[in-house]
C-alpha positions as CSV (number, residue, x, y, z in Angstrom):
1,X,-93.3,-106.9,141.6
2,X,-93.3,-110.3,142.9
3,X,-92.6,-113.1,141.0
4,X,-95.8,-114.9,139.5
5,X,-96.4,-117.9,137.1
6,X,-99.2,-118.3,134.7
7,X,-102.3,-119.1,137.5
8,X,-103.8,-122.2,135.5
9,X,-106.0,-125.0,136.0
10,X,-103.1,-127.8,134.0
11,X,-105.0,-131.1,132.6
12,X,-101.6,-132.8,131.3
13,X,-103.0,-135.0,128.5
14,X,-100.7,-135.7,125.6
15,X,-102.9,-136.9,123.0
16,X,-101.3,-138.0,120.0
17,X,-103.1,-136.7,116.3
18,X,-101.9,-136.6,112.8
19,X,-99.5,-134.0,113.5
20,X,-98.9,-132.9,116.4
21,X,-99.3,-133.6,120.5
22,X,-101.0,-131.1,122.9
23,X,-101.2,-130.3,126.6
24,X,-104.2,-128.9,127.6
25,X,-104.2,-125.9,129.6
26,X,-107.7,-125.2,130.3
27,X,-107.8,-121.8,132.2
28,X,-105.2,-118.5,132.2
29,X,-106.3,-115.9,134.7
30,X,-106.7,-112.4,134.2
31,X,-103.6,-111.5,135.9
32,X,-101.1,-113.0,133.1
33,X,-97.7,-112.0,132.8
34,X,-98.2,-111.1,129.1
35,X,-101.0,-108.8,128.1
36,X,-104.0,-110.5,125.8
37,X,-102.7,-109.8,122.1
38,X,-104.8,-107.6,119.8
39,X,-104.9,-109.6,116.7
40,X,-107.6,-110.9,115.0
41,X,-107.7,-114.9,113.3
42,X,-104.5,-117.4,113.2
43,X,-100.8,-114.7,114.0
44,X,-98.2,-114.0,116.1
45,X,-99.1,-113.5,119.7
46,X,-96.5,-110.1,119.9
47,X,-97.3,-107.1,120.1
48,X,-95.7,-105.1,117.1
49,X,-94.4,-101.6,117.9
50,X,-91.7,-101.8,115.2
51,X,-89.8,-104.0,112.0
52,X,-88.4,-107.2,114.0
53,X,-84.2,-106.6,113.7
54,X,-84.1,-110.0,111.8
55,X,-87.2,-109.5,109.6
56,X,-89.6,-112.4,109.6
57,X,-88.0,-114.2,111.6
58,X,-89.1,-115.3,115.5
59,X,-87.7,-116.5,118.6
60,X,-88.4,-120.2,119.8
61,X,-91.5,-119.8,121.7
62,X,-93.1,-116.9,120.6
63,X,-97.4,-117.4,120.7
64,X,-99.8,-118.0,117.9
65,X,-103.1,-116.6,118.6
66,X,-106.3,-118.5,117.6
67,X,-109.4,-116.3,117.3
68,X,-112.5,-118.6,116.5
69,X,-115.8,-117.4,115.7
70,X,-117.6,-119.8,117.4
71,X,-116.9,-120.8,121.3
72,X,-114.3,-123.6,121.6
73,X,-112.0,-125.6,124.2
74,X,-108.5,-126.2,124.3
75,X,-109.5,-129.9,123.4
76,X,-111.4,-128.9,120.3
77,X,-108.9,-126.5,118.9
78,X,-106.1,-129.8,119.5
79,X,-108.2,-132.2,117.9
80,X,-108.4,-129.9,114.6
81,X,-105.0,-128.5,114.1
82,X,-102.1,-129.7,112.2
83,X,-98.4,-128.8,112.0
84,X,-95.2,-129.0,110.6
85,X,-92.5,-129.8,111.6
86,X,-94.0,-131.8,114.0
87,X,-93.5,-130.6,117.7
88,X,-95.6,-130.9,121.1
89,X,-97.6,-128.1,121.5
90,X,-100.0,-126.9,124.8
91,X,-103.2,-124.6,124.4
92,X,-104.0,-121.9,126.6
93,X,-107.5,-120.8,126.5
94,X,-108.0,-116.8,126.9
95,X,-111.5,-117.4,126.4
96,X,-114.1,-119.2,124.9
97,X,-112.9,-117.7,121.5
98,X,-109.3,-116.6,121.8
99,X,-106.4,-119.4,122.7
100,X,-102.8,-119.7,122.8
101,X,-101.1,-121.6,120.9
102,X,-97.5,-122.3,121.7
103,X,-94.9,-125.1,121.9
104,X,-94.7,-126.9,124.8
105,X,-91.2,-126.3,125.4
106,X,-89.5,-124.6,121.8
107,X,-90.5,-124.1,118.3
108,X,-87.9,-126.2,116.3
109,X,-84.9,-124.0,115.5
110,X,-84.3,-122.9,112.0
111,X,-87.2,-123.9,110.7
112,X,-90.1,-122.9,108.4
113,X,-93.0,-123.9,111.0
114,X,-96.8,-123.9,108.4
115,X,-100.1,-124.4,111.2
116,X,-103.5,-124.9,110.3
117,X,-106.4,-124.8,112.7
118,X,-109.7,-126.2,110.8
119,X,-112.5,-126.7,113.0
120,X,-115.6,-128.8,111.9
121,X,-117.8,-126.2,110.2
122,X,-115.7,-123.5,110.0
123,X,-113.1,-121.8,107.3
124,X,-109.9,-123.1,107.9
125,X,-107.1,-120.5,109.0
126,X,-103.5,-120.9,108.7
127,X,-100.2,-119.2,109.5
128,X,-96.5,-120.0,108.6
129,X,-93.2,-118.5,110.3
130,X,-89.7,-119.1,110.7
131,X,-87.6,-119.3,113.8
132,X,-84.5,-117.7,114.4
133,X,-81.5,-119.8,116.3
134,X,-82.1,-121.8,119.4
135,X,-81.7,-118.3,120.8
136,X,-82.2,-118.0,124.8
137,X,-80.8,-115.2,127.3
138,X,-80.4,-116.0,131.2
139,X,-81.1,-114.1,133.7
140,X,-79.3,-114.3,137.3
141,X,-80.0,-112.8,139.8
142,X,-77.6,-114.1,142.6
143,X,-74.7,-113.3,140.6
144,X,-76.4,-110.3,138.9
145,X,-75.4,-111.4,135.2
146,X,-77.2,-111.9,131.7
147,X,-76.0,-114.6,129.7
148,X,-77.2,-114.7,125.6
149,X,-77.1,-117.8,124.0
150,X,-77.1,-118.9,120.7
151,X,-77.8,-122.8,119.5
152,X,-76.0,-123.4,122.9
153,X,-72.9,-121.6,122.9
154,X,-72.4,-118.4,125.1
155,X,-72.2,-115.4,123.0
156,X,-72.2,-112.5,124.9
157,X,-72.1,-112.4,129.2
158,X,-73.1,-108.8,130.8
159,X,-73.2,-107.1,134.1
160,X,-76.8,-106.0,135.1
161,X,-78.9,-104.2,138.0
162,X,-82.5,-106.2,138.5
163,X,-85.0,-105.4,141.1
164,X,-83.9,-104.7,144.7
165,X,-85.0,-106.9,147.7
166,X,-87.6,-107.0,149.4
167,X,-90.2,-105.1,147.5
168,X,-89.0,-104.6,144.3
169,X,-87.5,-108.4,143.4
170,X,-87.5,-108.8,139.4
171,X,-89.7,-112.2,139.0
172,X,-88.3,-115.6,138.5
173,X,-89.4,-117.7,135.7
174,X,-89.4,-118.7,132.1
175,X,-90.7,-115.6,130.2
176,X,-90.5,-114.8,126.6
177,X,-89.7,-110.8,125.5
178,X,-93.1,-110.3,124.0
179,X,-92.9,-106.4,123.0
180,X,-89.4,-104.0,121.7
181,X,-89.3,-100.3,122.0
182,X,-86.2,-98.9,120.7
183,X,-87.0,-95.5,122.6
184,X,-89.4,-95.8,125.1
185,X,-91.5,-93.4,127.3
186,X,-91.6,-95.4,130.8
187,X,-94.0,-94.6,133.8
188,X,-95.7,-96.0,137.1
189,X,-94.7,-96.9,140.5
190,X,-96.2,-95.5,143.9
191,X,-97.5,-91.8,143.2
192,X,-96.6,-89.1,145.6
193,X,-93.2,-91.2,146.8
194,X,-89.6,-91.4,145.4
195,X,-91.1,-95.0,143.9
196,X,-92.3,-93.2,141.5
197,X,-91.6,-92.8,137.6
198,X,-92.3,-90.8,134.4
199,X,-89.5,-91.2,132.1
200,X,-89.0,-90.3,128.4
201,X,-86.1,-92.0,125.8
202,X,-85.4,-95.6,127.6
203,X,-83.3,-97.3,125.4
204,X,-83.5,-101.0,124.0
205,X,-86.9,-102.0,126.1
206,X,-87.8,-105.3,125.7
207,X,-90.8,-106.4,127.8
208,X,-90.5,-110.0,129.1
209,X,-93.8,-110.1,131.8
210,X,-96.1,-107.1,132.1
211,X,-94.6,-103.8,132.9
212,X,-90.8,-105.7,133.6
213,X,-88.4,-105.2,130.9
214,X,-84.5,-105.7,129.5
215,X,-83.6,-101.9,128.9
216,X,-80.7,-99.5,128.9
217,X,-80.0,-97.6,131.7
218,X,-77.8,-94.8,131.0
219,X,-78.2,-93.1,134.3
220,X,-76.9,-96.2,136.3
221,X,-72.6,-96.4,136.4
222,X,-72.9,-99.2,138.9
223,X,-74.1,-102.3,137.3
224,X,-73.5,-105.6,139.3
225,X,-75.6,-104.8,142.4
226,X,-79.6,-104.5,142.6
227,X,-80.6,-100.8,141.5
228,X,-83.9,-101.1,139.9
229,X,-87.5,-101.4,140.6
230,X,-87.7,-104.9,138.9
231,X,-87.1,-104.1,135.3
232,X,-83.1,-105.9,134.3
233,X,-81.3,-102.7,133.6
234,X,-77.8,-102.8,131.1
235,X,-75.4,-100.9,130.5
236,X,-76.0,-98.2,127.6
237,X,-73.9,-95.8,125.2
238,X,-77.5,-94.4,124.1
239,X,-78.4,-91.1,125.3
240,X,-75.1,-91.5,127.7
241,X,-73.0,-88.4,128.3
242,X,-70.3,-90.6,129.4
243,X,-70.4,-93.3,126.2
244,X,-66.8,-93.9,125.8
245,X,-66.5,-95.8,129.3
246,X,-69.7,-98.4,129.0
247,X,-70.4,-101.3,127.0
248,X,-73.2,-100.9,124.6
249,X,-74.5,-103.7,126.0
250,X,-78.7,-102.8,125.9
251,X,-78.3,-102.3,122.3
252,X,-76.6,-105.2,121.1
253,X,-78.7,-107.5,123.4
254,X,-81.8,-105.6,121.2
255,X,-80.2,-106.4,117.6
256,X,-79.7,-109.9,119.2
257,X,-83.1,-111.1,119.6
258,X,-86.2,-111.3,118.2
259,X,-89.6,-111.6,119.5
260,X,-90.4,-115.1,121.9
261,X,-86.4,-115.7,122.4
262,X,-86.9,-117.1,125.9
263,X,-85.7,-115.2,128.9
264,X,-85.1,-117.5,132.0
265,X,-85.0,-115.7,135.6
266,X,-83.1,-117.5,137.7
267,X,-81.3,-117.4,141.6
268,X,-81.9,-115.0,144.4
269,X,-81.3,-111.7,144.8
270,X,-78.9,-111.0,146.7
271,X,-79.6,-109.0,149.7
272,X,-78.7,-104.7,149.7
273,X,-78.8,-102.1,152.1
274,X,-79.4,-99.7,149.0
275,X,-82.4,-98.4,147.9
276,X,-83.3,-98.6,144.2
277,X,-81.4,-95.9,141.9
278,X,-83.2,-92.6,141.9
279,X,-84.1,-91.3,138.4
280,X,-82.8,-88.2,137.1
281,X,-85.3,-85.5,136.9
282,X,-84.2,-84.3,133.4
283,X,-83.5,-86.4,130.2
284,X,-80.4,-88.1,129.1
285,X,-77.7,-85.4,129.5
286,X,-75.5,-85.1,126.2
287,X,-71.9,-84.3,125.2
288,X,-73.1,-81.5,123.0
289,X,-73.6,-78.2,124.9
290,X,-77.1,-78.5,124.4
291,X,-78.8,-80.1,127.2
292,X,-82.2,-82.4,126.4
293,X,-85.5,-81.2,128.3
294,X,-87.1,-84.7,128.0
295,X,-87.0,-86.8,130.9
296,X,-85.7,-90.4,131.3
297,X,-86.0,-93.6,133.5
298,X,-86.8,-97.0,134.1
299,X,-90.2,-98.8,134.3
300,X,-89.1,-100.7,136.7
């Protein structure tokens, strides 16, 4: 998957109201790295598959999601919504009655955030959530490493396999995980070729940009080099039959962040005359005599 930004027509106008300062974006194409949320009114812009590890809480740039019942613009919804704490914020439009609404660089930390969007003639709607940490985790790809952050100090720094060059390069970018899966059933690729995937029990998904995810990858024993088909694979104990000699790095990372923590892409990837990592044709093998039947793999 190659790397893509948001394809948007950007009018930069930072126009000042009673509470907060907006940048317009007036277009997002249909090709978006982060699906269309399914909510209905003023919410979170996630998709929910399960409980959040840290409750209520969100990451620093998760999306609110504005659904009007008549047609607006990014200028209209700006000129009729207030927040607190005060912080820039840019709208996306979706469509003519569904828009973005997102900070235009971070939420505040640690803080209680209340919106209101209360356009002339219709009912007001509100939301109100609070962020976790400045949480961010860094991905690069030159040096094949993810870096988690917390309020600006380095908390935890792992080994990982990304997408292999030339045609399967994880994108670069700012992202923001979007959807967890603590045990996910993974599948796509090129039918009919080895680039091909339909995999049961992936552990610790966390989907930053359409099908490309943070996961576990408990068939890979070779992290630092380019092995996957885009997704950022990590080390795993889950579903491992060898658990005692890997960090349990996928699932801490999971239990570390919530949904919107930013995840930067960064660097090159470095070149490889390997191919990416085959997936194994049964499911995660287990110390116990028994041996699973399901099936296991990356998305990507």
């Amino acid at each position: 998957m190659k790397a893509h930004t948001l394809a948007i027509s950007l009018l930069v106008s930072l126009i000042l109201t009673s509470t907060a300062v907006f940048v317009y974006d007036e277009a997002v194409s249909s090709s978006a790295p982060h699906p269309t949320p399914t909510r209905f009114a003023i919410t979170r812009g996630h998709l929910t598959v399960w409980r959040d590890p840290h409750g209520a809480l969100v990451g620093i740039v998760d999306p609110v999601v504005y659904t009007s019942p008549i047609a607006e613009t990014p200028r209209s919804i700006s000129r009729h919504t207030m927040i607190t704490p005060r912080c820039p914020l840019r709208v996306i439009a979706l469509s003519a009655h569904r828009f973005w609404i997102q900070p235009a660089l971070a939420w505040p930390a640690h803080a209680r955030i209340h919106l209101t969007v209360e356009p002339t003639g219709v009912r007001p709607q509100s939301t109100e959530f609070v962020t976790d940490a400045a949480k961010s985790i860094t991905v690069n790809l030159t040096r094949q490493q993810v870096l988690a952050y917390e309020d600006g100090r380095l908390m935890r720094m792992m080994s990982t396999s990304t997408g292999v060059a030339p045609d399967w390069v994880t994108p670069t970018g700012t992202f923001w995980i979007y959807k967890k899966v603590p045990d996910d059933h993974m599948k796509g690729g090129i039918p009919g070729t080895t680039d091909s995937w339909n995999v049961r029990h992936v552990p610790w998904a966390q989907y930053i940009y359409g099908g490309i995810a943070i996961h576990g990858a408990w068939w890979n024993h070779h992290f630092g080099t380019p092995r996957s088909h885009g997704c950022i694979q990590l080390a795993t104990r889950t579903n491992n039959p060898h658990p005692g000699i890997f960090p349990d790095d996928a699932k801490w990372l999971y239990h570390f962040t919530d949904m919107g923590t930013p995840v930067i892409v960064t660097g090159k990837t470095p070149p490889t005359s390997r191919q990416p990592l085959q997936y194994p044709h049964q499911g995660p093998l287990k110390p116990e005599p028994n041996v699973s039947k399901s099936s296991a793999s990356s998305n990507r």
